[in-house]
N, C-alpha and C positions, 0 to 999 in steps of 0.2 A: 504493500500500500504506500502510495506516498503522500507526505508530507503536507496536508492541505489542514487540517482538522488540528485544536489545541485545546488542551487538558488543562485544567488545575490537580491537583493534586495538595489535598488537606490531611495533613500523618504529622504528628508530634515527635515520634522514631526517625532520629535523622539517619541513621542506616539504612533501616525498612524502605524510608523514601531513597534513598537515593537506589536502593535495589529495583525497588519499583518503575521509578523513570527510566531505569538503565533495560530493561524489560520491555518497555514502550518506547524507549525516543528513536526506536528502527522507523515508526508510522506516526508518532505524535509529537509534536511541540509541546510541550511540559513544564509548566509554572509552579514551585513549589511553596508553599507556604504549611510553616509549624504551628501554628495557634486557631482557634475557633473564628475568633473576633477577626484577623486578619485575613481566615478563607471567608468570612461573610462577606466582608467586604470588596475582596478580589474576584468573588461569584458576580456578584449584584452589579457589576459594571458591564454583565452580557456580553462578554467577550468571547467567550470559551465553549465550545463546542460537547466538552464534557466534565463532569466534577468529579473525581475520586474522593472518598470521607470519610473518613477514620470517625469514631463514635465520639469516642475518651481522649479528649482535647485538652488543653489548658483554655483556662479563657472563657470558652463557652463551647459547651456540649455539641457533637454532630444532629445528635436529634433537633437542637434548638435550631441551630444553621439554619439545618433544611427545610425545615416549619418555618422562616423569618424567610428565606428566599422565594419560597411558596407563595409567603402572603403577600410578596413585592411581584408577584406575576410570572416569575423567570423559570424558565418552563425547560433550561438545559438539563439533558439529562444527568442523573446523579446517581453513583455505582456505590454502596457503601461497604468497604473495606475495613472491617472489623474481628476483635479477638469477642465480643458476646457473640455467643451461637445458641439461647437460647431461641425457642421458638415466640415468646413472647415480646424478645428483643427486636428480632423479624418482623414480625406483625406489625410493633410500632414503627419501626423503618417505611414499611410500606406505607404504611396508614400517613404517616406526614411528609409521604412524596416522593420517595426512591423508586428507579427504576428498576435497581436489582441489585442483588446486597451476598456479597462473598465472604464469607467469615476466614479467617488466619489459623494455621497456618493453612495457606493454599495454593495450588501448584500454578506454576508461573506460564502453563498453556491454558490451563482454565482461567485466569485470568482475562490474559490473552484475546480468547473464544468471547468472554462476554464482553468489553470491551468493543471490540469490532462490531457483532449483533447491537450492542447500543447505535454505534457512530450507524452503524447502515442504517437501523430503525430510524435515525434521524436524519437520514439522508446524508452524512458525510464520510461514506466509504464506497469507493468508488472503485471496483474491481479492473474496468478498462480503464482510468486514471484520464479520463477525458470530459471536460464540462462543455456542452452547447446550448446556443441561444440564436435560434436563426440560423443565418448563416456564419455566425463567430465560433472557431473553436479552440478549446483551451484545454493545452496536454498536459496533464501534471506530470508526468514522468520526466517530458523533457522542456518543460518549462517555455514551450513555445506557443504564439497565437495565430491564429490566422481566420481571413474573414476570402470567403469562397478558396480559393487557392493561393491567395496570397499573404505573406506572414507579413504579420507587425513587431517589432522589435520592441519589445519593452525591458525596461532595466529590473531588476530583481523586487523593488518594493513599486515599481508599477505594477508589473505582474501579482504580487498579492496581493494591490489594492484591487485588482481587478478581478480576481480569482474569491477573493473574501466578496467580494459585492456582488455576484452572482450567486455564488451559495448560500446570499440570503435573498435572494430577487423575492421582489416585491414587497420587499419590511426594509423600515428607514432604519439606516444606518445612522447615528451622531458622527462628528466629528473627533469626541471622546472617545469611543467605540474604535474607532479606527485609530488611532492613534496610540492608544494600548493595547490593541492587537498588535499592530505592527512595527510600531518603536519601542512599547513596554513603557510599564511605571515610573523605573527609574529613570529614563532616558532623560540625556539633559537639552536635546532638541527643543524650539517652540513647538506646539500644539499647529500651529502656520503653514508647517509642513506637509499639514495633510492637503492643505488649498495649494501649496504646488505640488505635489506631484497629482492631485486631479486635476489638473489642471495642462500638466501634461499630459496624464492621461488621456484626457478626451483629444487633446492636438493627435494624439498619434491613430486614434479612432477614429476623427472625425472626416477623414478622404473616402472613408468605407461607409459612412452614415453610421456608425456602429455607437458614435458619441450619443447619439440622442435615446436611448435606450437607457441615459443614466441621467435620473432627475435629480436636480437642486431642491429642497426643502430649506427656503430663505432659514437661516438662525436655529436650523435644526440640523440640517447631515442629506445623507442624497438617499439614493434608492434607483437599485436597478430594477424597473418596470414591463413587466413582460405579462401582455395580456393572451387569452386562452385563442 
């Protein structure tokens, strides 16, 4: 699989976590955070493709998390990664909004296995590693575009703005949203940056008509618009 789809990843075990990402970053981008309060917060920014959630936090509790992400509307799937195996603990998992929930210790293909069945349930696993929209196509494998038979050259963070703006066609994107996907938290870049490189983007689209496929949402963020 490649590299389109990003993880959070919420484990207190800084070992555990780093075995874990080292298991996944073959097919996922992988954001690690050790504390409750910190994955709420790193969730709720809608960036992430999938949550990984350890129960027994510091901070505050995985159940709590995912009940408080729940009630903010954010609907990314959430796999919880957990040493309770009771069936009660299960239950409540489900019941405040896990998609599917792997107790510890457990083996690093079953992992694996549910991991991917999420990302495809939600449409971000893509076996021929290819995105289309018309007649634009976009190869994940080898990182190129082309709109009928001809390529467009995009630099590396055009190509994921581009590639992140289709896999969520039809839902506006922020400018927040994009900017912590693709430059991350820390980064010490303006926020600015995302208005140029869309901005490039669309020049390099725009001789194919393929720019106009991507709407502007004045003081909110764009949205790739693809009607039935």
């Amino acid at each position: 699989m490649v590299k389109s789809a990003k993880a959070l990843l919420v484990e207190d075990d800084v070992e555990l976590s780093a075995s874990v990402r080292d298991f996944i970053t073959d097919f996922l981008d992988v954001d690690q955070v050790y504390d409750g309060e910190e994955g709420e917060f790193a969730a709720s920014q809608g960036i992430y493709d999938l949550i990984i959630l350890d129960l027994m936090l510091p901070g505050k509790n995985g159940y709590d998390v995912l009940k408080s992400l729940r009630k903010q509307h954010l609907e990314t799937p959430v796999l919880i990664l957990t040493a309770k195996d009771g069936i009660d603990d299960k239950l409540h998992g489900f019941n405040v909004g896990a998609d599917d929930y792997l107790t510890k210790p457990f083996h690093r293909e079953e992992l694996i296995a549910r991991i991917k069945a999420l990302l495809k349930r939600s449409g971000h696993f893509y076996q021929e590693n290819v995105l289309t929209i018309d007649q634009l196509s976009i190869n994940l494998q080898n990182r190129s575009v082309t709109v009928a038979d001809d390529e467009i050259r995009l630099n590396g963070k055009e190509f994921d703005l581009l590639v992140y703006l289709v896999e969520n066609q039809n839902t506006i994107i922020t400018k927040e949203q994009i900017f912590d996907r693709l430059w991350g938290f820390d980064s010490e870049t303006s926020i600015t940056v995302v208005e140029v490189y869309m901005s490039n983007l669309r020049k390099k689209l725009k001789p194919y008509q393929a720019d106009k496929m991507i709407k502007t949402l004045r003081n909110v963020g764009y949205m790739v618009e693809v009607t039935a």
